[in-house]
N, C-alpha and C positions, 0 to 999 in steps of 0.2 A: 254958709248955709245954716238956717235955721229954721227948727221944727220942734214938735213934741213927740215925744217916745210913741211908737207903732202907730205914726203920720208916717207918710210920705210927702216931702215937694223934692219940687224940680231947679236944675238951672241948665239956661238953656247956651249950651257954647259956640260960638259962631267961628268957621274954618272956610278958608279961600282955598278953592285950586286953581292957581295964576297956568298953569300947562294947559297943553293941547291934546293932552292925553290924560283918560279917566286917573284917578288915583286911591289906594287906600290906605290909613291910615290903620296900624295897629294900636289900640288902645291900655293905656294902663291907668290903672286909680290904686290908692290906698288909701284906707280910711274904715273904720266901724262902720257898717249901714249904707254906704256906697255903693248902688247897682247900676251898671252900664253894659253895653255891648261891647265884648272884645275889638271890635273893625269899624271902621267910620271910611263910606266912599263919597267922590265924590265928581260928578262931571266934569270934562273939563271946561276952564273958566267959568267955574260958575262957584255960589256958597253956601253953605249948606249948613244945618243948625244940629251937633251931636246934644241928645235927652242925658244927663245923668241926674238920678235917682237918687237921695238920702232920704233914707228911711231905720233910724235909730231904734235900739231895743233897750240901751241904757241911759239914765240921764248924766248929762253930763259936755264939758268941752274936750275939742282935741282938733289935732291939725291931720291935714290928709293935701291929699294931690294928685294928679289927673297929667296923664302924658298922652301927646298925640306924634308917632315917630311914621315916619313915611320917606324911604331913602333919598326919593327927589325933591322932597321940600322941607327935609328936615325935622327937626322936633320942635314940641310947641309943650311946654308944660305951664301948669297955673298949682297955684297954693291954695288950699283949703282953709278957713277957719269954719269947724263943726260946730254946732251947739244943742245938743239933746234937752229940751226942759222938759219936766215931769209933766204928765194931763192934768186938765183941771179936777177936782175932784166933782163925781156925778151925783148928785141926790137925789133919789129916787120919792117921789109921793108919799104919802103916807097912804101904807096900802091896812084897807078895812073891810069887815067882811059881817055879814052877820052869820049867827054861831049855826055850823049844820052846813054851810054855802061855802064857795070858793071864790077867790078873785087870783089876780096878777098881775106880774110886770113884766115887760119884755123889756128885755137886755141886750144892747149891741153888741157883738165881739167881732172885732175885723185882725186881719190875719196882716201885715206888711212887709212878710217874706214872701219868697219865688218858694217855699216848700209845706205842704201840708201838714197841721200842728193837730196835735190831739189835747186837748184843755183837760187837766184835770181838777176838779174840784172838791171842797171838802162845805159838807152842811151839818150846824151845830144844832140841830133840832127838826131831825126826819119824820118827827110824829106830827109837826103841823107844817111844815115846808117842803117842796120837791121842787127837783130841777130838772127842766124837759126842755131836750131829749136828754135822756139818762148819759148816753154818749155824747160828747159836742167834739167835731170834728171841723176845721175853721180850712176850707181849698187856699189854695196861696192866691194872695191879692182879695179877698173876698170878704166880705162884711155878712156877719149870721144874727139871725135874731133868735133868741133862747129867752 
């Protein structure tokens, strides 16, 4: 799986329940940035597609792995190869103003944890620059504009 740091994609696993009887799997992953559902069911006879999530906060590779264990059918594990690369870097316009007037820029900040983040930041010249809202507060999963 491959992404840039605070993306998220997806891959998408495909599981058979060959019984005549519903089944679920308990799930396991390891890995940096790896979000998935503990439990994977599944009808019987039929197949069904478990979502796992990487979503990286450092850059970088590494290995992980994903288990699907379910008494009557066994275990099903697969190997990971991660790959975290850095964002591109953003450049912003050249922002101009005439003297006495304001202008701006808005800035994306998106959140790619399951937990609500408080951003802090630091500004090297508070007499001609402000950042609003004074607090930025990023809900989990959500993209803000400041």
């Amino acid at each position: 799986m491959r992404t840039f740091i605070r993306k998220a994609t997806a891959a998408e696993l495909s599981l058979n329940n060959p019984l005549n009887d519903p089944i679920t799997f308990e799930v396991f992953y390891q890995g940096d940035g790896l979000i998935g559902d503990p439990t994977f069911s599944l009808e019987p006879k039929s197949v069904g597609t478990y979502n796992l999530i990487y979503s990286p906060l450092a850059a970088g590779t590494s290995i992980g792995n994903i288990g699907f264990l379910n008494e009557k059918v066994g275990e099903f594990w697969y190997d990971l190869n991660l790959t975290a690369e850095e964002n591109p870097i953003v450049n912003l316009t050249l922002l101009e103003c005439e003297l006495g007037r304001n202008a701006s820029h808005m800035v994306e900040l998106e959140n790619p944890t399951g937990k609500e983040l408080y951003i802090d930041y630091r500004n090297s010249n508070p007499s001609n620059f402000e950042i609003i809202p004074e607090k930025i507060v990023l809900p989990p999963y959500e993209l803000v504009r400041v």
